[in-house]
C-alpha positions as CSV (number, residue, x, y, z in Angstrom):
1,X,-78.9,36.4,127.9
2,X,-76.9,38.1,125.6
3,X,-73.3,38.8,125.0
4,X,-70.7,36.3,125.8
5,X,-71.7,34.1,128.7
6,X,-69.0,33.4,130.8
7,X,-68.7,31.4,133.9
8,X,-69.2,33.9,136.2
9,X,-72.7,34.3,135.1
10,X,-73.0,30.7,137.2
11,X,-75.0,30.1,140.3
12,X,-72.1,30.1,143.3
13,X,-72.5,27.2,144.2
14,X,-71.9,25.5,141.0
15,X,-69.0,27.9,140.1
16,X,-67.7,26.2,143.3
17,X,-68.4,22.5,142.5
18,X,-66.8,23.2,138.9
19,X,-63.8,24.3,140.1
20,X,-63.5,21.5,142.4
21,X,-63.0,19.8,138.7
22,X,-60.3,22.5,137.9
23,X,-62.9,23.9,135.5
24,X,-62.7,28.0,135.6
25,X,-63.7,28.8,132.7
26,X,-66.1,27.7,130.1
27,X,-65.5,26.2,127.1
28,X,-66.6,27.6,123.5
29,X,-69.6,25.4,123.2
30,X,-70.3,25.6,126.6
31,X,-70.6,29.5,126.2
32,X,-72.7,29.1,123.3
33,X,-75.4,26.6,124.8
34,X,-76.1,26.6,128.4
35,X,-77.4,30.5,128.5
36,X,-79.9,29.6,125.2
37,X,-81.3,25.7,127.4
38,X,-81.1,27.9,130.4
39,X,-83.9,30.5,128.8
40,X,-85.8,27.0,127.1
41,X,-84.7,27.1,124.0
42,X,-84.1,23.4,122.7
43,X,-80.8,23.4,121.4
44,X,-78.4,21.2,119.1
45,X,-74.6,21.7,119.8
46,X,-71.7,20.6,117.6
47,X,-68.3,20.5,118.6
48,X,-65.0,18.5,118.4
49,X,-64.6,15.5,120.8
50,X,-63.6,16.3,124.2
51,X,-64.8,20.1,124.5
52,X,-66.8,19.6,127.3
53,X,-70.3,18.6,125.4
54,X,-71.6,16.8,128.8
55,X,-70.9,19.6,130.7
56,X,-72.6,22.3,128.0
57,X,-76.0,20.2,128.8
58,X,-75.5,19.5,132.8
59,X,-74.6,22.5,133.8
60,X,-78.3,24.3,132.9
61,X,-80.1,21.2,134.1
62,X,-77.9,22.1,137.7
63,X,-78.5,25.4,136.9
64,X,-82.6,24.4,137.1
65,X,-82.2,22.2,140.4
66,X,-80.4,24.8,141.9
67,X,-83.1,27.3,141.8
68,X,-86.0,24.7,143.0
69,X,-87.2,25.6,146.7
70,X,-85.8,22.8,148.7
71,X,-88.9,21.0,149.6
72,X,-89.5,20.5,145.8
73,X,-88.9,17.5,144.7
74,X,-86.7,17.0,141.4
75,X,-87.2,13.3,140.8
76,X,-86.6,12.2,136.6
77,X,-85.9,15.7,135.8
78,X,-83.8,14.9,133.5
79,X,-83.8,11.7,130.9
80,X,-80.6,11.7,128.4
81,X,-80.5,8.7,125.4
82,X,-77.3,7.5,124.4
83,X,-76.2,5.3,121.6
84,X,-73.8,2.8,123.8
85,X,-73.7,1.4,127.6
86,X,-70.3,2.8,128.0
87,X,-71.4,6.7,127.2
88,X,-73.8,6.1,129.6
89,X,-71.6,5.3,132.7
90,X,-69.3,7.9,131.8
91,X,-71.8,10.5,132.0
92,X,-72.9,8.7,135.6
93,X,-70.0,9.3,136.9
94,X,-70.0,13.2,135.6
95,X,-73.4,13.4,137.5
96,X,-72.2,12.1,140.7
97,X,-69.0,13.7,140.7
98,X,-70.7,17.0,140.2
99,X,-73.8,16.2,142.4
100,X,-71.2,15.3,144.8
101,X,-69.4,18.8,145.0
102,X,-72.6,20.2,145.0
103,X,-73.6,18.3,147.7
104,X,-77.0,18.0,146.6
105,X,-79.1,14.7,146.2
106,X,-79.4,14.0,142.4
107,X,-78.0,11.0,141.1
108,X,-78.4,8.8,137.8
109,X,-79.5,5.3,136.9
110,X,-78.4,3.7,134.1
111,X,-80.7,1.5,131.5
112,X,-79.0,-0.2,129.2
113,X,-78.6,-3.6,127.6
114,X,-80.1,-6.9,128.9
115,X,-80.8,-5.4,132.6
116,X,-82.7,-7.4,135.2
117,X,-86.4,-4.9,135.2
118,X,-86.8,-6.2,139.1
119,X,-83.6,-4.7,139.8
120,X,-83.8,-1.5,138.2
121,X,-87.4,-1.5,139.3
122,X,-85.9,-1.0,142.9
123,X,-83.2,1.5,141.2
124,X,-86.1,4.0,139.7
125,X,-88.1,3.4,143.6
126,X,-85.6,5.6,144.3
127,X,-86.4,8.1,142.7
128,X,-83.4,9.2,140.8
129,X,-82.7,12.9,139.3
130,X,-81.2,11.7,135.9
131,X,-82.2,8.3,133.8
132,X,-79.6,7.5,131.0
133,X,-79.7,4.8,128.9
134,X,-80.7,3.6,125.0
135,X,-83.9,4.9,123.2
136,X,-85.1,1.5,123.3
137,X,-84.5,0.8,127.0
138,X,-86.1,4.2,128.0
139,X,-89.1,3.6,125.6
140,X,-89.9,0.3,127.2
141,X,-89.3,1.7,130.6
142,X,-91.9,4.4,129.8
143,X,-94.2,1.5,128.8
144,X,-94.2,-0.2,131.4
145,X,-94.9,2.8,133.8
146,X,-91.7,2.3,135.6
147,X,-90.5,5.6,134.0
148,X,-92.9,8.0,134.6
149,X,-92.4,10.5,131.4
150,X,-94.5,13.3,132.8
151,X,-92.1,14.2,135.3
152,X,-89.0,15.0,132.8
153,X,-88.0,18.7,131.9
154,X,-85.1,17.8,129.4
155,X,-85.0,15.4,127.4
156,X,-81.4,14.9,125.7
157,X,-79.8,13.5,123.2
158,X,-76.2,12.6,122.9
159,X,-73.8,11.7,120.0
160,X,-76.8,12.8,118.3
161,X,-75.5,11.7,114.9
162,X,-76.4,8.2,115.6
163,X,-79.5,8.7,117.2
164,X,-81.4,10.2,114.5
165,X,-79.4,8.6,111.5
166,X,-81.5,6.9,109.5
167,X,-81.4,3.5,110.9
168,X,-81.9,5.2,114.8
169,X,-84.5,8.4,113.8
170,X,-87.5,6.7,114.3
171,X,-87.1,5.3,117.2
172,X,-86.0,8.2,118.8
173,X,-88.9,10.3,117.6
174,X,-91.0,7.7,119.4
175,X,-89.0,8.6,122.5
176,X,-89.5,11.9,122.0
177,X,-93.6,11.2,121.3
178,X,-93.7,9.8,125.0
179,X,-93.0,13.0,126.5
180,X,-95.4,15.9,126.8
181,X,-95.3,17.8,123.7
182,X,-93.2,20.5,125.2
183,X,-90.2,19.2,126.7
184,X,-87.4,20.6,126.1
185,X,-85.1,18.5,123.8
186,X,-81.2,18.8,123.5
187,X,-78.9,17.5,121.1
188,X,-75.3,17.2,121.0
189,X,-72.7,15.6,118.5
190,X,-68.8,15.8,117.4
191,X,-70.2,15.0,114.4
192,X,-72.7,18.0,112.6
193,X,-72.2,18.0,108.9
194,X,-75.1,18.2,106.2
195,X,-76.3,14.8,106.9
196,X,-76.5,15.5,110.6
197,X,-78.5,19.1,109.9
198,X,-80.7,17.2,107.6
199,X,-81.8,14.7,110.2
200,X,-82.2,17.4,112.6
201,X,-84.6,19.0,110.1
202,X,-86.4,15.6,109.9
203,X,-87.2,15.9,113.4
204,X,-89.5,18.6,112.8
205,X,-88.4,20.0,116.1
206,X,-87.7,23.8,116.7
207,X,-84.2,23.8,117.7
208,X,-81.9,26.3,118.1
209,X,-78.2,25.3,116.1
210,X,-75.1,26.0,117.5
211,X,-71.6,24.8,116.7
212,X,-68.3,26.0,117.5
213,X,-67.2,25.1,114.1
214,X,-68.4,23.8,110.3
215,X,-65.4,21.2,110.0
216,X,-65.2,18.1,111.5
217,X,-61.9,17.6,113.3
218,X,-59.5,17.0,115.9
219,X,-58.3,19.2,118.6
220,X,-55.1,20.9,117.4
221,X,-53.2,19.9,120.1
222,X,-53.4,16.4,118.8
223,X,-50.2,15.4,116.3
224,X,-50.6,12.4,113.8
225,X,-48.0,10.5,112.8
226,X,-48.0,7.3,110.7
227,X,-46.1,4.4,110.2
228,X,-45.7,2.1,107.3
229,X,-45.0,-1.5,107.7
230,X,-46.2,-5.1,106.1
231,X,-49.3,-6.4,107.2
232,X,-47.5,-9.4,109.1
233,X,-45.5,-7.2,110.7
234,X,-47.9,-4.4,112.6
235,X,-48.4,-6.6,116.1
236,X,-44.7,-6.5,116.4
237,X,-44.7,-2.9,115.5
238,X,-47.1,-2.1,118.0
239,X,-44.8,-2.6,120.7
240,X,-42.3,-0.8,119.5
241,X,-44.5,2.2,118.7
242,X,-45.6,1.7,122.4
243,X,-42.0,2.4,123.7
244,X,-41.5,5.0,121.1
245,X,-44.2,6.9,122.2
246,X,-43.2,6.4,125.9
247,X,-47.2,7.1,126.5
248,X,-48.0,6.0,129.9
249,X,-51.6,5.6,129.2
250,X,-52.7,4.5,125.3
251,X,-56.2,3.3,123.8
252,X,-55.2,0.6,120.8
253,X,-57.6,0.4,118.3
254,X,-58.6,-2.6,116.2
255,X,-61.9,-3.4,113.3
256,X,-61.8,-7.1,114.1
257,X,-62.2,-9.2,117.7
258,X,-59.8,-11.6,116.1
259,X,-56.9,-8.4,115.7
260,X,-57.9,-6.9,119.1
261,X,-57.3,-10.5,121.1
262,X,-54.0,-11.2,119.9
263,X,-52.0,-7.7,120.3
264,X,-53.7,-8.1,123.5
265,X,-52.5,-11.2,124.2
266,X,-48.8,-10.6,122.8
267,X,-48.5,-7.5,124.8
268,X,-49.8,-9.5,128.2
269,X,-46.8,-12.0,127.2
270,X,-44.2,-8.8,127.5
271,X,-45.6,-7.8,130.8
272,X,-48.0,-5.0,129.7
273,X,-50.9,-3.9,131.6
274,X,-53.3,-3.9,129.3
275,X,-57.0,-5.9,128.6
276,X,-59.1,-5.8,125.8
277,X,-62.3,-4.5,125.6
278,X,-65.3,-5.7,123.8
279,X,-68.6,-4.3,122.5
280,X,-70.7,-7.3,123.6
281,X,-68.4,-8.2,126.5
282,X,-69.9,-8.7,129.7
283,X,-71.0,-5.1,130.6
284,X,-69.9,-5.8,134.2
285,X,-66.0,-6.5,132.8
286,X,-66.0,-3.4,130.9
287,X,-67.2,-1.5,133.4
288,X,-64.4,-3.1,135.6
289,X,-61.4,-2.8,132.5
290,X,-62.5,1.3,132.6
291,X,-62.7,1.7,136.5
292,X,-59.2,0.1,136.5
293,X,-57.8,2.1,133.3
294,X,-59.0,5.5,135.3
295,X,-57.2,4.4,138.3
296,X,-54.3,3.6,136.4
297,X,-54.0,-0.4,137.0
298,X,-54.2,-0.8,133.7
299,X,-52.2,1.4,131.0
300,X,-53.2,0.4,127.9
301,X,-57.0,-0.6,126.5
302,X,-57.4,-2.7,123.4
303,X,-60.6,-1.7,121.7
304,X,-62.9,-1.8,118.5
305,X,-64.6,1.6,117.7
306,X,-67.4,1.2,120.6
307,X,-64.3,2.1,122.8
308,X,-63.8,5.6,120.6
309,X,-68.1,6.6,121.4
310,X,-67.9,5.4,125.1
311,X,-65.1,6.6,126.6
312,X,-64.0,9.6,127.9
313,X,-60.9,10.1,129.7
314,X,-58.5,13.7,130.1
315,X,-55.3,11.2,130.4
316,X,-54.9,9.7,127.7
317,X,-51.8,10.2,125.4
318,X,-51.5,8.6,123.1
319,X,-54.4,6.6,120.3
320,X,-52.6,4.1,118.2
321,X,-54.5,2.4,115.0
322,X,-53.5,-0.9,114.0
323,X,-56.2,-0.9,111.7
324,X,-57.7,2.7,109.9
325,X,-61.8,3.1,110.5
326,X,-63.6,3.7,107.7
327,X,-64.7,6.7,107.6
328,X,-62.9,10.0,108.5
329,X,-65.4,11.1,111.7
330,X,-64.7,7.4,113.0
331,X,-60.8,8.8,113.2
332,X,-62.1,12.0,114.6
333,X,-63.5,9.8,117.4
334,X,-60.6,7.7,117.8
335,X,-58.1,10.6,118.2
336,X,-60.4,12.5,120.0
337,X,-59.7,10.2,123.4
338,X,-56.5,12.0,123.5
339,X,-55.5,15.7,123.7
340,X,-58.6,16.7,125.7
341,X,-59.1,19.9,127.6
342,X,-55.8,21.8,125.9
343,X,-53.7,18.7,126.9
344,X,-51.1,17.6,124.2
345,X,-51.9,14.0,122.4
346,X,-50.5,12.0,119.7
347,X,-52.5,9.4,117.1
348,X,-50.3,7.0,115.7
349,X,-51.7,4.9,112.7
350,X,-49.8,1.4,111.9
351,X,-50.7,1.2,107.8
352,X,-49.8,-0.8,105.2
353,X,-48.7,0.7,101.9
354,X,-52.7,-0.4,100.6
355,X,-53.7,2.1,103.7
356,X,-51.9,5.3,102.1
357,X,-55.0,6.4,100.1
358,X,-57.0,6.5,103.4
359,X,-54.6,8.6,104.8
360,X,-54.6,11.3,102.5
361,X,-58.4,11.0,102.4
362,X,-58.9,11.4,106.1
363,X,-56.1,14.8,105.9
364,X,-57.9,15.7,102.6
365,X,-61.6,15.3,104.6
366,X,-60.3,16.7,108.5
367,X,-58.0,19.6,106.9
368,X,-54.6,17.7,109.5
369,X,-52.0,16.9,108.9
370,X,-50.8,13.1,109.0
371,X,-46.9,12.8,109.3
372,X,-44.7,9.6,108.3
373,X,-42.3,8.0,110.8
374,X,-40.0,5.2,111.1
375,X,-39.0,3.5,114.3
376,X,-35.2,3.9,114.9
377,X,-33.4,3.2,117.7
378,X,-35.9,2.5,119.5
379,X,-37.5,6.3,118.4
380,X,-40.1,7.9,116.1
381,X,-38.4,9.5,114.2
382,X,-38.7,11.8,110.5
383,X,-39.3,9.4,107.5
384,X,-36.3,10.1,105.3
């Protein structure tokens, strides 16, 4: 397929079920990778956060069950590894939302964590289109012959980066090893800079490279602002940034539990809706604090950086940092929950004057632009 692949180039009835999403037209990486997986190629996709990466994969595995005769079956077409629980429940839901509109009997189970194997025994009876879940989970599901490898057509990877870093790469090869020798093999990151391509090489996989660009950043509808205040001060400026920023639904981030628990305590005291979410909270609550943040019962979500590789909402307006991640693609994650699909965002970081140098690193490193405010008046207003 050459030229530039548009959405009209679609089977109908997906063009249909997309636009049920509001989704009429493709997306850059989207345009770039679903005509090379739909011809076999295995592929590696870069882009920014929130350019419609899940979608750039799905849509040529739909594109496959589409054009199956009816009486075939389609069971574990499809098996996609994921770095974190959360990922893996958002990208559920994008499966039967879109199997949904399709109208077509596909769904997901999820493996991840400490799940009970009679239970998810029953799940894979069922004989489910798409398995998600952790390298390790998958692996061991494999082993035990509860997974049945020889089945799967695609085998993808997502947030990539992590997968095949260096602590994550050999496990995932032996992933791959479990499959016949041919599979075809997807992977797709916000983050694809030299490291990442070097890992990729490691793989000794033929894979096509695509990326919509070489730097590592944020959508440019996304503004940053900062704020300067003493470290005994930032929970206090927190609310007021909240008002400021008049954002009706926020992600707070945090490094430590300790920092996440009491802003979201002292926010509970003034009557906000908000909860805190945990990496090794009880999956079950987490899934609960999401389900109620997408229906809008909750308005705010207190988080550590699992929160900024999990989640993935097209509401969000605002990010605030009460404390900077380390390194500059952790930022690119954290910002990256707001100002999806063209909307506007804003990511507000609460610093210290010890926290300056970061900033300019992470303008220096993204090529943004990070602008000082002061609260006044109950306002974000120029620093003067």
């Amino acid at each position: 397929m050459e030229g530039n692949f548009t959405i009209q180039q679609l089977n109908f009835k997906l063009r249909k079920a997309l636009a049920s999403q509001k989704i009429t037209e493709l997306t850059e990486i989207q345009s770039l990778c679903i005509p090379q997986i739909i011809e076999g190629h295995n592929v590696s996709g870069g882009a920014k956060t929130g350019t419609g990466k899940t979608l750039a994969y799905l849509i040529p595995v739909y594109e496959y069950l589409l054009k199956l005769p009816v009486e075939q079956p389609h069971d574990f077409t499809c098996v996609i590894a994921v770095p974190a629980k959360e990922l893996a429940f958002q990208i559920s839901r994008q499966i039967e939302l879109l199997s949904k509109n399709l109208n077509i009997n596909a769904k997901a189970v999820v493996a991840v964590g400490n799940f009970n194997m009679q239970r998810m025994s029953e799940s894979l009876k069922a004989k489910p289109t798409f398995v998600i879940g952790t390298p390790a989970r998958l692996k061991e599901l494999i082993s035990l012959k509860k997974l049945p490898a020889h089945k799967c057509k695609f085998l993808i990877f997502d947030e990539a980066d992590r997968l095949i870093d260096k602590d994550n790469i050999n496990l995932s090869m032996e992933l791959k090893k479990c499959f016949y020798r041919d599979i075809q093999t997807l992977f797709f990151t916000a983050t694809f800079g030299q490291k990442y391509q070097n890992n990729l090489d490691k793989t000794g996989i033929d894979i096509v490279k695509l990326s919509t660009s070489r730097i590592v950043s944020t959508p440019e509808t996304i503004k940053h602002y900062y704020v300067v205040c003493m470290h005994r001060d930032k929970n206090e400026t927190v609310r007021k940034v909240i008002k400021a920023s008049n954002a009706s639904k926020a992600i707070i981030f945090a490094n430590k539990r300790y920092d996440i628990d009491e802003i979201t305590q002292k926010l509970k005291y003034h009557n906000y809706k908000v909860e805190a979410l945990h990496a090794e909270g009880n999956k079950f609550r987490n899934k609960n604090i999401v389900k109620d943040f997408m229906d809008g019962k909750l308005q705010y979500i207190v988080a550590s950086d699992y929160a900024a590789r999990g989640m993935h909402f097209d509401d969000v307006d605002a990010i605030i940092n009460i404390s900077l991640p380390e390194e500059s693609t952790e930022y690119v994650h954290r910002a990256g929950r707001c100002g999806r699909n063209g909307k506007s965002g804003i990511c507000i970081s609460i610093i210290t004057d010890g926290e300056l140098n970061k900033v300019k690193k992470f303008q220096k490193d993204l090529a943004i632009n990070m602008v000082e405010r002061s609260l006044y008046q109950g306002k974000l207003v120029a620093k003067k």
